[in-house]
N, C-alpha and C positions, 0 to 999 in steps of 0.2 A: 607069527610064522606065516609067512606067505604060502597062497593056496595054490596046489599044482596046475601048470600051465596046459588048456587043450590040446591037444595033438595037433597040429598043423596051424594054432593060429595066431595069426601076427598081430589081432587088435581082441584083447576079450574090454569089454563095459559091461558096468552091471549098477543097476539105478542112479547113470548119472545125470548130473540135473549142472544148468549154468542160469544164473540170473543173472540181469541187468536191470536197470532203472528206465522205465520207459517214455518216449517223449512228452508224453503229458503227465508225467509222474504215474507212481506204483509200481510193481515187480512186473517185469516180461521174463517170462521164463523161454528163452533162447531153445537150453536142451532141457527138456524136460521127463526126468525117468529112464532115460535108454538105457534099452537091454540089449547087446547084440554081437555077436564074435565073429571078424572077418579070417578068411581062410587063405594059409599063404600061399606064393606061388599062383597068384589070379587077379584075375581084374573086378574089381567090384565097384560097385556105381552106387552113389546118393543121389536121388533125385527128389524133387518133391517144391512147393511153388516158393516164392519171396516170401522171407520170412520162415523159411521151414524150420529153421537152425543151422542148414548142411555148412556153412561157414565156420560157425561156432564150433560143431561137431571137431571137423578135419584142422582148426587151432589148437584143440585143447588136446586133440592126436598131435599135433607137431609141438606140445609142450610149451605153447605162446599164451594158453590161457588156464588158468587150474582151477578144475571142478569146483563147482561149490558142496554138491555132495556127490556119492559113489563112488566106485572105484575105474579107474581107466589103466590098464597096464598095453604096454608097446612093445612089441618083440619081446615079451616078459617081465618090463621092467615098467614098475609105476611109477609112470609120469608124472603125478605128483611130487611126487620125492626126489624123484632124479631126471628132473628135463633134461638137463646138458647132455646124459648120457643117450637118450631117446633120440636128440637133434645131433648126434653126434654119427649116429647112423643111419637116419631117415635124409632123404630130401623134398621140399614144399617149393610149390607155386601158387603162390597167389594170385588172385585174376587180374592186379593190378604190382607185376613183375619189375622191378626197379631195374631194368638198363640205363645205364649210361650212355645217352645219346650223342655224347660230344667224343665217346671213343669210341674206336672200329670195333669190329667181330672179335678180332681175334684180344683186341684190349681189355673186352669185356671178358672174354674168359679166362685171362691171365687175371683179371681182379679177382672172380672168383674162385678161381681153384685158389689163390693167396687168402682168402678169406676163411677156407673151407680148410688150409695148411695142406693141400695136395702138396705130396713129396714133386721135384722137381724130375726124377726118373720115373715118375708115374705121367706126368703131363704130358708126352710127346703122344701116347698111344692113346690116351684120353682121348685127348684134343682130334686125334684123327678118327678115332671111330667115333665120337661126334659128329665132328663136320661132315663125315660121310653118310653119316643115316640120317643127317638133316638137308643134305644137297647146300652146303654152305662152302664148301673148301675154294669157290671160285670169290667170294664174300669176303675172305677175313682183311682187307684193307679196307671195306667199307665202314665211315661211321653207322653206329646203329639207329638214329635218328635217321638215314636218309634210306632205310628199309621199309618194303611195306608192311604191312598188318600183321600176314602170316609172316611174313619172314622176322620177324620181332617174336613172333612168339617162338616161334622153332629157336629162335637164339637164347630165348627166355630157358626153354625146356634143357637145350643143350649147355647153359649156364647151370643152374639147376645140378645136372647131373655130370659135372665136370667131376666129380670124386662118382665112385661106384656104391649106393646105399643099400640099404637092405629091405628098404620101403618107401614109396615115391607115391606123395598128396598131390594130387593135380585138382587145383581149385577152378572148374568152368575153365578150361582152358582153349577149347574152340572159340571162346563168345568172341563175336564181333569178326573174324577173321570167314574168306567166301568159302565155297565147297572145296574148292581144287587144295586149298592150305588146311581145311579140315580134314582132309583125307589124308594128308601127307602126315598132319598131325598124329590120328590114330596107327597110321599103316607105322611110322617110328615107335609107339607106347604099344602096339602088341607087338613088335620087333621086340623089346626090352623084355618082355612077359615070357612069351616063346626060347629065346635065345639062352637070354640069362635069369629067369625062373625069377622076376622081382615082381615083388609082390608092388601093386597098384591101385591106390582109392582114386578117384575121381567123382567130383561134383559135375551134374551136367542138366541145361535144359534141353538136351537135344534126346528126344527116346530116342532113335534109330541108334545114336553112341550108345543108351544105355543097354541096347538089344546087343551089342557085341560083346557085355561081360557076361563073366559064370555068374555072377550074384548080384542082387539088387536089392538095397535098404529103398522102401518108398519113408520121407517124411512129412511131416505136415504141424506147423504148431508145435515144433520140438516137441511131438511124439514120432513113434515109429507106426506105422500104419498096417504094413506090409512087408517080406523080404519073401527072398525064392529068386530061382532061377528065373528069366525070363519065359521060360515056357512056361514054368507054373503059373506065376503071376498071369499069363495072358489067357489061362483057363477061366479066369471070372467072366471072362465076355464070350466066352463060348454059346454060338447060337444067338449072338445076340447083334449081329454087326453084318451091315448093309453098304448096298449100294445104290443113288438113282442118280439116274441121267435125265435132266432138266430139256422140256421141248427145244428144238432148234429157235436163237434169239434169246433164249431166258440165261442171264448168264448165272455161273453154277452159287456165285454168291447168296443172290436172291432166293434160292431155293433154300441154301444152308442160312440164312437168317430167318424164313420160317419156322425149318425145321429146329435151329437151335430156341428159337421161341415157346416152341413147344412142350414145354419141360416138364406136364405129365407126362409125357407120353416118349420123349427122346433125353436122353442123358446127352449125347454129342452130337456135333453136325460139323466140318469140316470140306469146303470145298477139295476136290484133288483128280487128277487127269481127264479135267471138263466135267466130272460128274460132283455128286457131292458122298464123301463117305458117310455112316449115321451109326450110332448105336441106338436099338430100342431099349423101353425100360422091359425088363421082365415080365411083369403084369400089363403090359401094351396090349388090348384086341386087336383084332385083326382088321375086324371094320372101324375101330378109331383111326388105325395106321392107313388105312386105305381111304379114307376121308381127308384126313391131313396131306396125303401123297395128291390128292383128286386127279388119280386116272397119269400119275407117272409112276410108269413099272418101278421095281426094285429086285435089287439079287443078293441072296447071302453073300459074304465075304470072309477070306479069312481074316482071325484078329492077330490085333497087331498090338507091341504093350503100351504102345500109347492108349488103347482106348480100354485096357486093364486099370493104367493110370487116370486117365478121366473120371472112369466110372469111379474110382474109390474118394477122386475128391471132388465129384458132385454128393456121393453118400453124404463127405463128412457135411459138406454146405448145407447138407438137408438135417443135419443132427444138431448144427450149431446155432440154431434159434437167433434170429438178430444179430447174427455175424455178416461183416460184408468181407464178402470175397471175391467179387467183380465189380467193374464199374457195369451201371446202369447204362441204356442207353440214354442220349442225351435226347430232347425235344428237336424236329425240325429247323433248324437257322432258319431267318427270316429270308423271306422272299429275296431273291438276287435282283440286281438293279439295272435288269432288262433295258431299259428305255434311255438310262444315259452311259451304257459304257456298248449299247450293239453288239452284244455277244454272243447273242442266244441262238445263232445259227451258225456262227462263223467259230473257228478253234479261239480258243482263250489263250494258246501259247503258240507261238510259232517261232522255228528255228531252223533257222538258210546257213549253213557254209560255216556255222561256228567254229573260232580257234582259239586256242589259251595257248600261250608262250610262258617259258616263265628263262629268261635267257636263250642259251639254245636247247631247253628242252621242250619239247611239242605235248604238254598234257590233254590236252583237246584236238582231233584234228577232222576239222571240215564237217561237224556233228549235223544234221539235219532231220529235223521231224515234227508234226502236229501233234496239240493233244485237245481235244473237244469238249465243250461245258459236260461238265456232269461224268466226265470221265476216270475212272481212277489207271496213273501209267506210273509203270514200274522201271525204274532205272538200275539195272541189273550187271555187277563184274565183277573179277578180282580185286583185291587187294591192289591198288598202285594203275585199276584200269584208267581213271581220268573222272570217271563216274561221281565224284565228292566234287570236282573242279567245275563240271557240266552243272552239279545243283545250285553250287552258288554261285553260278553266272545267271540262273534262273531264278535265283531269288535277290535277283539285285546286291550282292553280297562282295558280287570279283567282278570287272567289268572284263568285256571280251576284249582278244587282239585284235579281231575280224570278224565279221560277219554281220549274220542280223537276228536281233532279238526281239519278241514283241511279246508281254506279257501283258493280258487284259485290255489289248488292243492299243497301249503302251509300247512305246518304243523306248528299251531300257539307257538306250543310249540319252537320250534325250529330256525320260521323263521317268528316271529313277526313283524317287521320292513319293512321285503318285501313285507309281506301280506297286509299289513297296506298302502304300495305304491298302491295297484290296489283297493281302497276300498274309497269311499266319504260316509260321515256321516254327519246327519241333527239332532238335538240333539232337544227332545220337548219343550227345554226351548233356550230363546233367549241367546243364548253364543259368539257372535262374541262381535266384541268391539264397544259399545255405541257411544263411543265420537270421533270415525272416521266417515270418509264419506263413503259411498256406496263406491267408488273407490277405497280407502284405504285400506277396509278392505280384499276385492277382490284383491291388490296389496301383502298386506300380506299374505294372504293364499294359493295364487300362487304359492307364496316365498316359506313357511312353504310343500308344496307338490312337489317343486322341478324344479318349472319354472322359466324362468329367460330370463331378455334382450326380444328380439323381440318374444320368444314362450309364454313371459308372456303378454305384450302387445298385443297381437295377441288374446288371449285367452279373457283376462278383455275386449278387444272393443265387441268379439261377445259377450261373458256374459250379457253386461250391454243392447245391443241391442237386446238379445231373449229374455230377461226379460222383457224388456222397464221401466230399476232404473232408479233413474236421478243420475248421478255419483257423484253431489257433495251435497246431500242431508244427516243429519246426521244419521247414521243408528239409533243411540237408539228414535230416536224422528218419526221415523218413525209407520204407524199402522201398529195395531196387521198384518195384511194381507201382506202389503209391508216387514216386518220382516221377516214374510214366505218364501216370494219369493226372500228375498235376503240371506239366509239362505240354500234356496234351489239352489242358483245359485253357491252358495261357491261351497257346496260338489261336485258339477258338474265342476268346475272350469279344474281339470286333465282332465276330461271323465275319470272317472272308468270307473272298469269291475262289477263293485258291488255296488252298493247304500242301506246305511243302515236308513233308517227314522224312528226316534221312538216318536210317535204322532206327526207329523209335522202339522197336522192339526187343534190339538187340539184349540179350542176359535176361527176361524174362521170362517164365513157364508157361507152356501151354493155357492154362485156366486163363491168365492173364494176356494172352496173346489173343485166345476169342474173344475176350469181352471188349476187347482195343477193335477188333478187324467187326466186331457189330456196330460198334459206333461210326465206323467210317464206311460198313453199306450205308448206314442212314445219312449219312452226310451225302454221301454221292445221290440216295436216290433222291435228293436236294436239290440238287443240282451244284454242290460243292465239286470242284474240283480237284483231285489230288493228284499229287507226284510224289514217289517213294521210292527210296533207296534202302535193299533190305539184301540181309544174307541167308536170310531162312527162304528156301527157293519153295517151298509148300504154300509162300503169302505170294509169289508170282500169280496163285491159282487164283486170286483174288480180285488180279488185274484185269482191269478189257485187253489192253495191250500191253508189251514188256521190250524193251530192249538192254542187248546186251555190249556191254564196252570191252574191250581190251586195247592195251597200250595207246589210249585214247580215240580208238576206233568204233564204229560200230557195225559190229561184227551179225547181228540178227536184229528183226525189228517187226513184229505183230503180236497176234493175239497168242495165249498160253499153245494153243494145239497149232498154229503155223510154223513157232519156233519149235516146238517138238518134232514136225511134221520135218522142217532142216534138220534138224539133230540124226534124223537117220532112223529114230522111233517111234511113229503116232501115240505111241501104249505107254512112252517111257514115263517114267517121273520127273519134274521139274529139276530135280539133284543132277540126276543125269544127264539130262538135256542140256544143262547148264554146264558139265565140264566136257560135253562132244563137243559144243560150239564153238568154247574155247580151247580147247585143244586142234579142232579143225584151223581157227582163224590162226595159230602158235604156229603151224605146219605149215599154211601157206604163206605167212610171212618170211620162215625159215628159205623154203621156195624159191621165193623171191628173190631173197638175198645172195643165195647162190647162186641164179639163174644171170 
């Protein structure tokens, strides 16, 4: 006899558990014991670091993977027993959404409502309040392959919901795509919530999305950690969250890697609008904290549930005895090679007049700018701005139409190869080889950069040991986070003089995004050089300088507070400042054309 269903809810679990087989063998318990009932009619969030489970979790909710123990029921009905019926009225996005890139907008969603058996008098009205809450209806002869980032996803979400469900899994569905298409994303999923009362789970690294639902599962280790409303949740740090502003010249980085070093005494350090935000611990004195600050003010703040979430999984790190849960930082690179490449005063990148063509489309147009040893620069835009085309003409990867390139005092035209020797590259998608070991593929790319014998062994033992990989673990089976950082340990493998990352962070959790953004102060204060392409506009704060592209332009170009200072708000946040600029530069182009 089945047990009566809670009053309002669309997901009750009760000690459910998922195992798997883990890459070096034994049990990984994925979901382990959740207890937890979502409430219909709301948007409710999982969040929690790589690895948490929240994938696992929101399959065995869409009936793709069956418990190994407990019980899971959906809209009432257990999933165990009756998936068809569960995915008969739910619909899932996966963060890796199978469009069809060879057929248009509108091809793709005649596949799916045929997939989904949408009656053929239900598809007219569908389809148009679709396209219309997705800004797509100018779209549907475009194939989907020649869209951008967000515009794929929005087509994802409006494939998705091409029939009308009763409950809608959105797996990390922002990742990867800029602010302007992340916005548009949620302002559509709370359209759905508000209008037509559908109930809504999503996985997300982003807090600020998780701060827009009624309810929030924190997890960690396929346990449940925490749940509450975001207000509740963000009362753990009540009284405990700060603010300092680092002297004029100290940039706000250098102060958040003290302070994040500090870890009696500070649970988080996060740079953000020039200053750096912090939580203390509890038990922090007053004269430790003001020893550690030495003579830079501070002001309470309010809290935010990011640093409700910090705080719960620096606890857990501090409970889990001999767990690793960040990468370490790594040791200094060796000395930079001052004396034969001339660099140590003049920029290491210069860029005059740059253009990419690709037929008659203009992806690059007329780009121009320096970046200095020891610098870290932020290459900043939309979805389809040119921004990806701009990196791999800087990393030797696309050669340009026009213009001039000089990388490491390197003329790319001329002396690709060599330039290409003092340059490490972190690509935003997982590119090394799956089906080696951590070791192997480190062995390889040694090889591939020109190490060999005892300078290559020498190199893989410290790699594997400032990272803390386990060397014979298999790289593609490893999480999203571990991928990162062994991804990030390749390009580092030579010690360049230049490190190129193009969203290295994207789809990872906060935990794992500080302990990426300490290794690269210490690189910079090396005098490593970096360039970055990222859409988390909070790692702009990280930068010396940032620019931003559209439609192959560059539309802003200095430090985090100049480009705000344009934006229209010295005070704003980097999110912000990032969709004024671009929506200013949209407007005056529009302008133009009419003029």
């Amino acid at each position: 006899m089945s047990r009566a269903e809670p009053v309002g809810a669309s997901i009750v679990a009760e000690g459910l558990r998922k195992t798997f087989e883990a890459p070096g063998g034994g049990p990984l318990h994925a979901v382990d014991g959740i207890s937890l009932q979502v409430r219909q009619g709301e948007l409710t969030a999982l969040v929690g670091p790589d690895g948490a489970g929240k994938t696992t979790l929101l399959r065995m909710m869409a009936g793709l993977l069956k418990p190994d123990a407990g019980n899971l029921r959906v809209l009432g009905i257990d999933v165990a027993q009756d998936p068809q019926t569960v995915q008969d009225r739910i619909s899932y996005m996966p963060q890796r959404f199978g469009l069809y890139e060879d057929l248009s907008v509108q091809e793709n969603l005649d596949l799916y409502a045929d997939l989904h058996g949408v009656p053929q008098e239900v598809r007219r009205e569908r389809f148009a309040h679709m396209l219309e809450m997705t800004d797509m209806a100018r779209f549907t002869a475009r194939p989907a392959g020649k869209l951008s980032g967000g515009m794929k996803q929005k087509l994802g979400l409006a494939c998705t919901l091409v029939r009308s469900p009763d409950l809608l899994l959105l797996d990390e569905p922002s990742v990867g795509v800029d602010p302007l298409s992340r916005r548009d994303l949620w302002r559509i999923v709370q359209q759905l919530v508000d209008d037509e009362k559908l109930s809504v789970i999503v996985s997300t690294a982003y807090m600020d999305e998780a701060e827009r639902c009624a309810q929030v599962f924190v997890m960690h280790q396929g346990r449940l950690l925490d749940e509450g409303a975001p207000g509740a949740l963000r009362e753990r740090a009540r009284g405990l969250t700060y603010v300092a502003t680092p002297p004029t010249g100290t940039p706000a980085r250098d102060l958040q890697a003290r302070l994040i070093d500090a870890k009696p005494l500070i649970i988080d350090a996060v740079p953000k609008g020039g200053a750096v935000w912090f939580i203390r611990q509890p038990e922090a004195d007053a004269p430790a904290l003001d020893a550690l600050l030495d003579g830079i003010g501070c002001q309470p703040r309010p809290e935010e549930l990011e640093d409700a979430f910090m705080m719960m999984l620096r606890q857990q790190q501090a409970q889990e005895a001999g767990a690793v849960a960040e990468a370490p930082v790594p040791s200094p690179p060796s000395p930079l090679k001052d004396k034969e490449d001339g660099q140590k005063d003049g920029p290491v990148i210069v860029v005059r007049d740059l253009v990419r063509q690709f037929g008659d489309f203009t992806a690059v147009a007329r780009t121009s700018f320096d970046v200095a040893r020891g610098e870290i620069f932020g290459l900043l835009g939309p979805n389809g701005a040119g921004k990806t085309t701009t990196f791999r003409m800087l990393c030797g990867l696309l050669p340009a139409s026009s213009g001039h390139l000089e990388v490491a005092g390197m003329n790319l035209r001329t002396a690709r190869a060599q330039a290409r020797a003092r340059i490490g590259y972190v690509s935003q998608k997982f590119e090394l080889y799956g089906k080696l070991s951590v070791r192997e593929n480190l062995e390889f790319f040694g090889g591939a950069y020109g190490l060999r014998g005892q300078a290559l062994r020498s190199r893989v033992a410290a790699t594997l040991a400032q990272f803390e990989l386990e060397p014979t673990a298999i790289s593609g089976l490893l999480p999203g986070g571990f991928k990162q950082r062994l991804a990030m340990a390749t390009g580092l493998l030579h010690e360049p003089d230049i490190l190129f990352l193009d969203e290295p962070t994207s789809g990872i959790d906060p935990l794992a995004r500080r302990a990426f953004w300490r290794t690269i102060t210490m690189l910079a204060q090396a005098g490593v050089t970096v360039i970055i392409t990222t859409h988390f506009m909070e790692e702009a704060e990280y930068c010396d300088r940032i620019a931003i592209q559209d439609a192959g332009k560059v539309l802003a170009l200095g430090t985090p507070q100049q480009v705000r200072e344009q934006a229209g708000d010295a005070s704003a946040d980097m999110n912000s400042a990032f969709i004024a600029i671009v929506e200013q530069g949209r407007a005056k182009a529009v302008e133009g054309v009419a003029a």
